[in-house]
C-alpha positions as CSV (number, residue, x, y, z in Angstrom):
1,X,22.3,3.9,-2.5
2,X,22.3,6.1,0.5
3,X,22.0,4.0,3.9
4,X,19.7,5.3,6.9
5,X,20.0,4.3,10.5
6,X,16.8,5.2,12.5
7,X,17.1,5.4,16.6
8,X,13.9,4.8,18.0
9,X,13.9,8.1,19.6
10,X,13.4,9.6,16.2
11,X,10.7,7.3,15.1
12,X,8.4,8.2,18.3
13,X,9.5,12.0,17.6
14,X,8.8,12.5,14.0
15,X,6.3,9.5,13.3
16,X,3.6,12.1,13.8
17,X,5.1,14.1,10.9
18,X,5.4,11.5,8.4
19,X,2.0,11.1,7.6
20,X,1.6,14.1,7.3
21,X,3.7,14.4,3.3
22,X,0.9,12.8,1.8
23,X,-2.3,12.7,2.4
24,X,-4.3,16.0,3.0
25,X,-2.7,19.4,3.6
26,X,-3.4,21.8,6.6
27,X,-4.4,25.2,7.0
28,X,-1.3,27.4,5.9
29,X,-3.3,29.7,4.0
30,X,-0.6,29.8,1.0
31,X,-3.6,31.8,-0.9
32,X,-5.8,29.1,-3.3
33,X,-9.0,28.2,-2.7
34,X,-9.2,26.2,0.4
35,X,-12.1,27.5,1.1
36,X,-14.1,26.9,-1.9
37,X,-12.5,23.7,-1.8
38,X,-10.7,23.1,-4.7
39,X,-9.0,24.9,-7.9
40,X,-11.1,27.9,-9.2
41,X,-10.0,27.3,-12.7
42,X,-11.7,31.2,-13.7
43,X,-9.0,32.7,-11.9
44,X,-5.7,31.3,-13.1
45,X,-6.1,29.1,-16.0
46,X,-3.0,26.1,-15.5
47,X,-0.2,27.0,-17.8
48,X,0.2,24.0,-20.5
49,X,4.1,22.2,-20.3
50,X,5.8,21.0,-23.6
51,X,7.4,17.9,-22.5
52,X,10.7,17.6,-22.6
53,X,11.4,20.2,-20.5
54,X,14.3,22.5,-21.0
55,X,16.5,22.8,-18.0
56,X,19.8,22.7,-16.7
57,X,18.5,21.8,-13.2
58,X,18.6,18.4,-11.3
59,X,16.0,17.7,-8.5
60,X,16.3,14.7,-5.8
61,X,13.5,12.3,-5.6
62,X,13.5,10.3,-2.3
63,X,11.4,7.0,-2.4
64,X,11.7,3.3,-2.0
65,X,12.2,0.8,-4.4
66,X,9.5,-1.3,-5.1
67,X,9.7,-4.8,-4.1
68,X,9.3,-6.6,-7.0
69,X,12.7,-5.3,-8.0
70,X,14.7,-6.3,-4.7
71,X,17.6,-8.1,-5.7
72,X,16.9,-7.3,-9.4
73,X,18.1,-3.5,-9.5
74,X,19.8,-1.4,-6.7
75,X,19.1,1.8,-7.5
76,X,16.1,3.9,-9.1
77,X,19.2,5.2,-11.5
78,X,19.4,1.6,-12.7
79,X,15.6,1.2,-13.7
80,X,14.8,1.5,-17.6
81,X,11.1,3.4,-16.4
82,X,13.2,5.9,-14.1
83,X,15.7,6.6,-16.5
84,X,12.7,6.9,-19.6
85,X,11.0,9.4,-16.9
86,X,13.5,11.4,-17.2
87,X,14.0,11.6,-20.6
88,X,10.5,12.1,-21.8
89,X,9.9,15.2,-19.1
90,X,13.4,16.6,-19.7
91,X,13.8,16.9,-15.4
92,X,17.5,14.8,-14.5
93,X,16.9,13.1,-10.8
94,X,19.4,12.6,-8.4
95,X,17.9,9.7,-5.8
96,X,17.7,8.5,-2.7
97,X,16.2,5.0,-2.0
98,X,15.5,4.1,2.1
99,X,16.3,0.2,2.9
100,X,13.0,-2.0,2.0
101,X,11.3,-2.3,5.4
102,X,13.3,0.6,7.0
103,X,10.9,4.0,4.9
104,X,9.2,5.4,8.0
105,X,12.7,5.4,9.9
106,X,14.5,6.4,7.2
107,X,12.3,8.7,6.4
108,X,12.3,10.2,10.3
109,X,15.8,9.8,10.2
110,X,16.0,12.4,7.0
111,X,13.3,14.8,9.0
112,X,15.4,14.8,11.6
113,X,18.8,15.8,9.7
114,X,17.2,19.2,8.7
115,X,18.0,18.6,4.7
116,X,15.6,17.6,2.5
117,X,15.0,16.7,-1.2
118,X,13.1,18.7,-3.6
119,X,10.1,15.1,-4.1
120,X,9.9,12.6,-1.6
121,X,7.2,9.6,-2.4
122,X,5.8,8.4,0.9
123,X,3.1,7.4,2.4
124,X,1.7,10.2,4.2
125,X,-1.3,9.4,5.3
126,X,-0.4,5.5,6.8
127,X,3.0,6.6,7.8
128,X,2.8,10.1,9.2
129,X,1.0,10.5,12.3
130,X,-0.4,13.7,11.8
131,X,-1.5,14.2,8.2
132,X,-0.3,16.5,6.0
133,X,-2.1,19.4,7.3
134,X,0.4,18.7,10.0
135,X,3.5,18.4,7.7
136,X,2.8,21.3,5.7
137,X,2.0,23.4,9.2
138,X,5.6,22.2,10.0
139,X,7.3,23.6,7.3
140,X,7.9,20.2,5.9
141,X,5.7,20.0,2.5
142,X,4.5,23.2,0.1
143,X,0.8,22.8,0.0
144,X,0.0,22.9,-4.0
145,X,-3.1,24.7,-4.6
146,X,-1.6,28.0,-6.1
147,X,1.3,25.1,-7.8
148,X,-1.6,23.2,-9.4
149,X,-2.9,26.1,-10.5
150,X,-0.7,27.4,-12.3
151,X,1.4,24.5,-13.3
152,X,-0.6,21.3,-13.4
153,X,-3.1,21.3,-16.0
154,X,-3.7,17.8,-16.7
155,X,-3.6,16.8,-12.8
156,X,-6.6,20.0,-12.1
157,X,-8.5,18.6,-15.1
158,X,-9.1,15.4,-13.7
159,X,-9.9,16.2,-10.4
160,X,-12.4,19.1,-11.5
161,X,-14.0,15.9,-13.4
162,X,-13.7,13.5,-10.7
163,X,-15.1,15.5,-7.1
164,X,-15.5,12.5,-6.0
165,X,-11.4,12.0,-6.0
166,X,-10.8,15.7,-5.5
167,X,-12.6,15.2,-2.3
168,X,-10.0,12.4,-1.3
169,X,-7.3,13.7,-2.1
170,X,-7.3,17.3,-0.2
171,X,-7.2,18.2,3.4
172,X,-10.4,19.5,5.1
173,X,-9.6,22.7,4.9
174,X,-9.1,22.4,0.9
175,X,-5.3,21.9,0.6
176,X,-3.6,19.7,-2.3
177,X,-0.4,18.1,-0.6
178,X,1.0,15.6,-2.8
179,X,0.8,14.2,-6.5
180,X,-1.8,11.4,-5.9
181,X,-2.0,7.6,-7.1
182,X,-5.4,6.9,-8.3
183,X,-7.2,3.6,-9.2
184,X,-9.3,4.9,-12.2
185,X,-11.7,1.9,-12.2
186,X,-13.4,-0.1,-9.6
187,X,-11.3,-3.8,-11.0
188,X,-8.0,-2.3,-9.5
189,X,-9.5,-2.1,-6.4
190,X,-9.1,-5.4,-5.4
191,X,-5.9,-7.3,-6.0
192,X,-4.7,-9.5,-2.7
193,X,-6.2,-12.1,-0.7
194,X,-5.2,-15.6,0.4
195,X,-3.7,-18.1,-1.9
196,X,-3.1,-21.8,-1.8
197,X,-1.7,-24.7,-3.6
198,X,-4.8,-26.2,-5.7
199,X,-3.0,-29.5,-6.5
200,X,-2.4,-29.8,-3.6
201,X,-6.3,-29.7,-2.3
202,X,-6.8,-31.7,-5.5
203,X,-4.3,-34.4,-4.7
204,X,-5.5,-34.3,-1.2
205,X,-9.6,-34.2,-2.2
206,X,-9.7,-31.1,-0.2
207,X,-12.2,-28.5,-1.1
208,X,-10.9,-24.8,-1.6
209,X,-11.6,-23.3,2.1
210,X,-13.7,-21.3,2.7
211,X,-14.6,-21.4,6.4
212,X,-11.7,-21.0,9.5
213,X,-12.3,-25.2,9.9
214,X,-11.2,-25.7,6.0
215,X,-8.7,-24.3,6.3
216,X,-7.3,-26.4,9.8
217,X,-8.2,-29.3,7.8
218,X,-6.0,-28.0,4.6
219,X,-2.9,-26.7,6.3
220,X,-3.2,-29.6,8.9
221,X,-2.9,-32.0,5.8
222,X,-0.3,-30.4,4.0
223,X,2.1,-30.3,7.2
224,X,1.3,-34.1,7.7
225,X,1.2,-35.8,3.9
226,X,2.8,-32.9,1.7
227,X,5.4,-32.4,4.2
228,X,5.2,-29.1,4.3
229,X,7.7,-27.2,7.1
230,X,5.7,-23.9,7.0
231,X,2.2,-24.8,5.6
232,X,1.0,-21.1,6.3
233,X,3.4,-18.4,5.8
234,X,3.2,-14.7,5.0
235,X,5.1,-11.2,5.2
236,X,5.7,-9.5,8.6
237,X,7.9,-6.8,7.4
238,X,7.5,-4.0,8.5
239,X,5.0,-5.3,11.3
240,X,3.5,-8.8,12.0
241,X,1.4,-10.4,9.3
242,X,1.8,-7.0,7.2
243,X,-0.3,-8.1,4.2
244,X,-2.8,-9.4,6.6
245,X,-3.9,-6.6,8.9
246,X,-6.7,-5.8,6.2
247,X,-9.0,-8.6,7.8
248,X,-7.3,-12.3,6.3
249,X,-8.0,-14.7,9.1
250,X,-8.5,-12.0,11.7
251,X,-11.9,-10.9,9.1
252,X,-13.9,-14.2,9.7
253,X,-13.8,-12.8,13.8
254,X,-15.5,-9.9,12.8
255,X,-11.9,-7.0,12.9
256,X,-8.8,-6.0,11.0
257,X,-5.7,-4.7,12.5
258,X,-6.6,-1.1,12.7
259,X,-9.3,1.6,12.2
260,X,-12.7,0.5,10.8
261,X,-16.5,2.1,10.7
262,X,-19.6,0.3,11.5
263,X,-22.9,2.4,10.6
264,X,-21.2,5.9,11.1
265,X,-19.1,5.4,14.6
266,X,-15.5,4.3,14.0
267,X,-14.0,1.1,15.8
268,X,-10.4,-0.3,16.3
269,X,-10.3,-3.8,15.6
270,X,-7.2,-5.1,18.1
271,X,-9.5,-4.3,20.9
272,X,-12.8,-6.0,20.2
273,X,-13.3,-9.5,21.1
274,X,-12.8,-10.8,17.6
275,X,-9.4,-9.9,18.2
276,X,-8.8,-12.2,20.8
277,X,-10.7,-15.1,18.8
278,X,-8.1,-14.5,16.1
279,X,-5.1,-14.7,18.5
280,X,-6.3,-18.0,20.1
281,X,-6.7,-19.3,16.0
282,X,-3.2,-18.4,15.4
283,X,-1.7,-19.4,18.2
284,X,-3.1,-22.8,18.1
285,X,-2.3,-23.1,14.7
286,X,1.4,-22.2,15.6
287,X,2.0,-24.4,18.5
288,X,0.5,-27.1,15.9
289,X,3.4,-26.0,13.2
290,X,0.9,-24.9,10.7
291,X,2.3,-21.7,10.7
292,X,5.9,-20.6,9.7
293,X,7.9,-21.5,12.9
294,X,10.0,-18.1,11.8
295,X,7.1,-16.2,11.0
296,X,7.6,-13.2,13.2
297,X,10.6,-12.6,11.1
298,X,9.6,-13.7,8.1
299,X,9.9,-11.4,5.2
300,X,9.3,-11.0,1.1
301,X,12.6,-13.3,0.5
302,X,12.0,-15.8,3.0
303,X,8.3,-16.2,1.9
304,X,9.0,-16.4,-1.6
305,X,11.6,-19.0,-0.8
306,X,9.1,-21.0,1.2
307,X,6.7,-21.4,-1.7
308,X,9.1,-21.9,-4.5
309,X,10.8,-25.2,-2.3
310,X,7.6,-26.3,-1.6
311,X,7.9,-25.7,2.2
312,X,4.8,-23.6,2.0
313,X,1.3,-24.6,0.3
314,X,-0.4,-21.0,1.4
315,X,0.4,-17.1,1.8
316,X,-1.5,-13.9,1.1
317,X,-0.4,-11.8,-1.5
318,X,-1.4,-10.3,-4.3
319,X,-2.6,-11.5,-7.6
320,X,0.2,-10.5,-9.9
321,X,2.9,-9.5,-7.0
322,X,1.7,-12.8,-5.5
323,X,0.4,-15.9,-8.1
324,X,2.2,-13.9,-10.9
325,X,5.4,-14.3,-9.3
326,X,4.9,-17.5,-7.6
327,X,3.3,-19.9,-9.8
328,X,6.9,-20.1,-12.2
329,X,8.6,-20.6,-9.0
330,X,6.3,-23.7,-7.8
331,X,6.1,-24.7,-11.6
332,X,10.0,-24.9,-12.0
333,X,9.7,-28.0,-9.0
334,X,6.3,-29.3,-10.2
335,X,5.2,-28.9,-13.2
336,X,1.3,-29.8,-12.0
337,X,1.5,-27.0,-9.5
338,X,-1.2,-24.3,-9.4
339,X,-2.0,-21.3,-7.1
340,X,-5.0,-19.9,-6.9
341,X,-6.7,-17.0,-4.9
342,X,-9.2,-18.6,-2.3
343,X,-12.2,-16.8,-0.3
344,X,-11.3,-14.6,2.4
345,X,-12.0,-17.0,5.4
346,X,-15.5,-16.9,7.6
347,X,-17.0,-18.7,10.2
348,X,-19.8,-20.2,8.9
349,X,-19.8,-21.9,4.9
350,X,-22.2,-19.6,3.1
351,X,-21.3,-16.0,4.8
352,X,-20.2,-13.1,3.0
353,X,-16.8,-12.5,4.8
354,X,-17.3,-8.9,6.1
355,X,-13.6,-7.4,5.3
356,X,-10.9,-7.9,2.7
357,X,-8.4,-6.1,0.9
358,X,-10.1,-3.2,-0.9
359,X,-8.5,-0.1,-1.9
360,X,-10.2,3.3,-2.4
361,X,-10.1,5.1,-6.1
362,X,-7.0,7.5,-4.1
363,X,-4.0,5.2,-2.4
364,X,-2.3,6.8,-0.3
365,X,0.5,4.4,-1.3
366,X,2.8,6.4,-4.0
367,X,2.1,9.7,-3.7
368,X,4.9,12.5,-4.5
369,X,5.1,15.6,-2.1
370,X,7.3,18.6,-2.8
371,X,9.5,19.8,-0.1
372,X,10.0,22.9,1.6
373,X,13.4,23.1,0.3
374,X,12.4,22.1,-3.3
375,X,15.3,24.1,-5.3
376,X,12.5,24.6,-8.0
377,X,8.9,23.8,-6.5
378,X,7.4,24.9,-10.1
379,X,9.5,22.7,-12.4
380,X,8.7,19.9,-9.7
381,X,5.2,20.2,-10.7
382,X,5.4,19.8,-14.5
383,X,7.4,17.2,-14.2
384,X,4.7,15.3,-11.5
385,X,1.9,16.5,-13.7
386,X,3.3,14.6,-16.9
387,X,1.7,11.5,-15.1
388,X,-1.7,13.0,-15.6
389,X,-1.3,13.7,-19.3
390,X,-2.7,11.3,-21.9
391,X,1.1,10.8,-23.1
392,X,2.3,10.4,-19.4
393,X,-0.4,8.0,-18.7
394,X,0.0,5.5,-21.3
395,X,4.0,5.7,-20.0
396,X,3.5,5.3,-16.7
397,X,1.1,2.2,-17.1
398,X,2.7,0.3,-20.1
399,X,6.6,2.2,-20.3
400,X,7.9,2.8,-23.8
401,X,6.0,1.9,-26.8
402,X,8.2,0.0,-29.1
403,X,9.8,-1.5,-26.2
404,X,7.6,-2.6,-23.3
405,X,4.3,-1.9,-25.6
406,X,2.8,-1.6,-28.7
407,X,-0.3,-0.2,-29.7
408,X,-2.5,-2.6,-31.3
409,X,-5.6,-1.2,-32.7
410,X,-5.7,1.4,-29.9
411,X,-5.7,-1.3,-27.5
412,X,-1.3,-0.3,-25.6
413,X,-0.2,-4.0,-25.1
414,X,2.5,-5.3,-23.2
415,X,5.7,-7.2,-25.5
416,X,7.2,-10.3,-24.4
417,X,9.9,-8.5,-23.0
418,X,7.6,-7.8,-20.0
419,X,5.5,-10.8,-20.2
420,X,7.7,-13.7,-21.0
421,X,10.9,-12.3,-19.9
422,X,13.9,-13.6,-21.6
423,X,15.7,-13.5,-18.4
424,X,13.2,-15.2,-16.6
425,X,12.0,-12.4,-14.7
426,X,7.9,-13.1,-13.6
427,X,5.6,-10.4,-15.4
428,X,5.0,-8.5,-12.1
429,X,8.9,-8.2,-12.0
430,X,9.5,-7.3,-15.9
431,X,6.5,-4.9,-15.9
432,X,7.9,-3.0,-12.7
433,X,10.7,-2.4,-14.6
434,X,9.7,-0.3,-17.3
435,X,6.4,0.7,-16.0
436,X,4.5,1.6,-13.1
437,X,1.3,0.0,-13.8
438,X,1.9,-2.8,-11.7
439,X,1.9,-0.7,-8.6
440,X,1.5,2.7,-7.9
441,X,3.1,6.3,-7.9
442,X,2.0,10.1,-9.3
443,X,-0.4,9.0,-12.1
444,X,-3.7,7.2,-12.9
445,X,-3.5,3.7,-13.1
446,X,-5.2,2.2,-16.2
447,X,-7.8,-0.6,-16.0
448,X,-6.0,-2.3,-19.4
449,X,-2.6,-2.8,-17.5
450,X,-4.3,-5.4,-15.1
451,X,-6.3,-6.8,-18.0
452,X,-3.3,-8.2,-19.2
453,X,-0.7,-8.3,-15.9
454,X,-3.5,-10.9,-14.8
455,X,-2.0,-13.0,-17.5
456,X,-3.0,-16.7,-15.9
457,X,-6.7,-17.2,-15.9
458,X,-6.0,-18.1,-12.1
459,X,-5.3,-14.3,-11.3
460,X,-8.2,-13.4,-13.0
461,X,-10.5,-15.5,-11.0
462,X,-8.7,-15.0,-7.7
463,X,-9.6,-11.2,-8.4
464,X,-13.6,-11.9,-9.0
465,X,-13.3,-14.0,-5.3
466,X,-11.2,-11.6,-3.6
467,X,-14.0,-9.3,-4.5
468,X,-16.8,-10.7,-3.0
469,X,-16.3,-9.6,0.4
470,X,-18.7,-6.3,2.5
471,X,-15.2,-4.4,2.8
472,X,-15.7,-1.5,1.3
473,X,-19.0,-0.9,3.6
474,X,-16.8,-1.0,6.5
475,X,-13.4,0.7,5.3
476,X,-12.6,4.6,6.2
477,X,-12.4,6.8,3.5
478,X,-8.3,8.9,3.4
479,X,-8.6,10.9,7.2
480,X,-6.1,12.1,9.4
481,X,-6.4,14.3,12.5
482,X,-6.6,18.0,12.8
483,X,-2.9,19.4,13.3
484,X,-4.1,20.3,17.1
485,X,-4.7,16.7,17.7
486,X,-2.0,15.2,15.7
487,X,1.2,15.0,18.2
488,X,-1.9,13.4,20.6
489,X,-2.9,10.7,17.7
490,X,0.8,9.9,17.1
491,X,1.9,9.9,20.7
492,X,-1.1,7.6,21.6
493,X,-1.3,5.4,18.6
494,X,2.7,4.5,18.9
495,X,1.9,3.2,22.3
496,X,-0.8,1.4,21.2
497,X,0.4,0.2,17.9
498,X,3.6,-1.3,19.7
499,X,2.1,-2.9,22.5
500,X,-0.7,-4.6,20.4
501,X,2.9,-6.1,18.0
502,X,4.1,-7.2,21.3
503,X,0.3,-8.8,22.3
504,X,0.0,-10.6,19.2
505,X,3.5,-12.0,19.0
506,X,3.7,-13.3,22.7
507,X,0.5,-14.8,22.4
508,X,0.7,-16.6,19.2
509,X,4.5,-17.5,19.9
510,X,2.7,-19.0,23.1
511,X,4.9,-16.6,26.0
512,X,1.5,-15.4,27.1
513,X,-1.5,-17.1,27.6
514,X,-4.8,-16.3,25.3
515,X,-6.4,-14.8,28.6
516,X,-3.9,-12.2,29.0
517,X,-5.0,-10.5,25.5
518,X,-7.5,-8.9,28.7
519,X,-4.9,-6.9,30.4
520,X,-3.8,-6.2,27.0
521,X,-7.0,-4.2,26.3
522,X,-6.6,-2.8,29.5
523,X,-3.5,-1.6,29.2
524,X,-4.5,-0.2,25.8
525,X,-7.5,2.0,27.4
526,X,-4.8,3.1,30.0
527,X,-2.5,4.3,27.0
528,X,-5.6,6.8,25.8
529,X,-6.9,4.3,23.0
530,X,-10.7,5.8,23.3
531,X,-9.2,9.3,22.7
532,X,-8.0,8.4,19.6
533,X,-10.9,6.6,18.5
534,X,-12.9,9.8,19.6
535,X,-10.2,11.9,17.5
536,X,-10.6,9.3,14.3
537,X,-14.4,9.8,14.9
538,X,-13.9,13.4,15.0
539,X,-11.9,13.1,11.5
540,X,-14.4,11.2,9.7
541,X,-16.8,13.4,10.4
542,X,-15.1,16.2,9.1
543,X,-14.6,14.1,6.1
544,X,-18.1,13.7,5.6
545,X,-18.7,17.3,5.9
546,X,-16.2,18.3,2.9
């Protein structure tokens, strides 16, 4: 596995391009129908691929490995689903995998060498400050509309049936930039939230919280008669409380971590007063060990080994990344252990917490882009569009049939080789292994994989009340900045982003006090913060107009 080192001069340099890979595609008029919008299926009918493919070619595929497979596999090369990929669409890879918590400085790092592979999997719209109409502008990405065309039947039939994706997943001038991964049904929308030890509560007659004073009362009791060291813990790679910038905790005060709308006008959460109420939360709860004493360095390993030892009696995670993985881990110390998904937190019992995890039908999350210096853009595409096929779907959700599934009156289920693992592996773990159901990537993911991933009742349910939140009213549809404004956006936002890490650290970690979250906002308007909001505003309005 290739190793990248990333200098911070080339992550404030090329940030703004990385975004730009996968999300919508700019204005280099490669001749398709930008501005119609879309594929004009009358003029070029897409040119049907018999899969395997014949070739004597080998293309690189750049991406990381999922993290359900950290310290299970090594390399892509080494994953049954990768090596079946390859098989079925007749394409051999050569690939690159950037360290787990390293992709947007690896993948700087690569920019910045001058030599790239033919597919990189990124995500370009979070991670490239810029958007893809910058990265294609840049001569970093092919924009695909003459590719798709031509070569990507299956992918141009579903978005001519689906405008409501095609609108997503295109630039605002009209350009396809990447491979997308689609949720093809409202369920797999939802799928994280905060979890917590129900035997726990139980044992303790504690009620499942609900409100921000449940849950000092639960973590307060599980420090002081469970014993717990880190009563609250979760993931902060690759930034503080990663899994909880979508609005756990911070939600009940009204913000999330980032961009946001509120009837039209777009806000930024870190800068609201909320904000500040969330910071004073945490960093009582810190100085009062309810949190993970190492949580600012706290990653996937050190969380998972918090909750399997017991140390730990909540998290946020997802329902089958999350209680499917964990709840073998706390069985295999107490057999009475159970994790369920509680409510995203509010202030007062009976509200309707106003954000949550909730994903859009396009996630920018796994999307495949074709490089500039693709060796053979064209077979690139028929392999990517296999994931679009009826064959190439039921593969990429459920693996090989005979061997990860079997049909069973029409109905593609999983075999205990995926869901009771005879090496012990949790069904998240098993499943990401021959399939790609369980996360994302160039395909449509299948509403039947989660109807059996969510194998424990408890996932089910912690689905239905991660659900019940006003997220999706609030949430910004896929936008980026024009390409004129995106070295602006990046510049500004990697200011901002960085000094709002190094707010919320010293003042939970209790180096600054509460009231200097203040000169933090301050400082933040000095660093151009309204100009970006006015250049998000800008975006969404564009959006709106496609």
């Amino acid at each position: 596995m290739k190793r990248w080192v990333a200098g911070s001069l080339s992550i404030a340099l090329l940030g703004t391009m990385l975004a730009a890979c996968s999300s919508n595609n700019d204005k280099n008029s490669e001749g398709t129908n930008a501005a119609s919008g879309g594929n004009n299926s009358a003029e070029q009918p897409a040119e049907a691929t018999t899969y395997p493919i014949k070739t004597d070619k080998t293309l690189s595929y750049w991406g990381e490995i999922n993290g359900q497979l950290i310290g299970v596999k090594e390399s892509h090369k080494d994953i049954p689903f990768f090596q079946e990929w390859q098989k079925k669409t007749g394409v051999p890879l050569e690939f690159t995998e950037p360290p787990t918590g390293q992709v947007k400085e690896a993948f700087n790092v690569m920019l910045a060498s001058g030599k790239l592979p033919d597919m990189v999997e990124y995500n370009f719209i979070g991670d490239f400050p810029g958007g893809p109409e910058k990265a294609i502008q840049d001569g970093y990405i092919v924009k695909l509309n003459d590719l798709i065309d031509k070569y990507a039947p299956n992918l141009k039939k579903y978005l001519q049936e689906n405008p409501d994706i095609d609108k997503m997943v295109k630039t605002d001038s009209g350009s396809y930039y990447a491979f997308p991964f689609i949720r093809g049904d409202e369920y797999l929308r939802v799928f994280q939230g905060p979890i917590i030890r129900k035997d726990w509560l139980d044992e303790l007659g504690l009620p499942v919280p609900e409100t921000i004073d449940d849950w000092t009362a639960a973590l307060t009791a599980f420090k002081e008669k469970k014993g717990a060291a880190a009563p609250l813990t979760f993931n902060s790679k690759p930034r503080f409380f990663n899994d909880g910038g979508n609005g756990a905790f911070m939600g009940a005060f009204g913000v999330t971590r980032g961009f946001y709308q509120e009837d039209g006008k777009v806000v930024f959460g870190p800068e609201q007063a909320g904000y500040k109420e969330y910071l004073a939360l945490f960093r009582d709860w810190y100085a009062k060990g309810l949190i993970d004493k190492n949580i600012a360095t706290a990653d996937t390993k050190s969380v998972d080994g918090n909750i399997a030892s017991g140390a730990t009696g909540a998290s946020i995670g997802n329902a089958g990344g999350g209680i499917g993985k964990w709840q073998p881990l706390v069985e295999a110390k107490d057999p009475k252990a159970v994790l369920i998904g509680a409510p995203y937190p509010v202030l007062k019992k009976g509200d309707t917490p106003k954000f949550g995890q909730h994903n859009t039908a396009y996630a920018s999350e796994g999307t495949v882009a074709i490089t500039t210096q693709a060796k053979d853009p064209e077979l690139a595409v028929k392999m990517l569009d296999y994931g679009y096929s009826e064959e190439g779907g039921l593969f990429f959700n459920f693996g090989t049939e005979g061997v990860s599934y079997n049909m069973k009156d029409g109905y593609p289920t999983y075999t205990d080789l995926l869901m009771k693992n005879p090496d012990k592996l949790a069904p998240a773990q098993a499943i990401s292994l021959y399939a790609r159901g369980s996360y994302n990537g160039p395909f449509v993911q299948d509403k039947r994989y989660a109807e059996q991933f969510f194998a424990l009742q408890t996932q089910r349910d912690a689905v239905s009340t991660w659900q019940k939140t006003d997220a999706a009213k609030y949430q910004l549809p896929p936008i980026t900045p024009s390409p004129d404004e995106a070295s602006e956006y990046a510049a500004i936002m990697n200011d901002v982003n960085t000094l709002i890490d190094e707010m919320s650290l010293k003042i939970i970690l209790g180096t600054e006090p509460v009231e200097a979250f203040d000169k933090y906002v301050e400082k933040m308007k000095s660093l151009n913060l309204d100009r970006a909001i006015e250049i998000q505003q800008a975006a969404l309005d564009r959006y709106n107009s496609r």
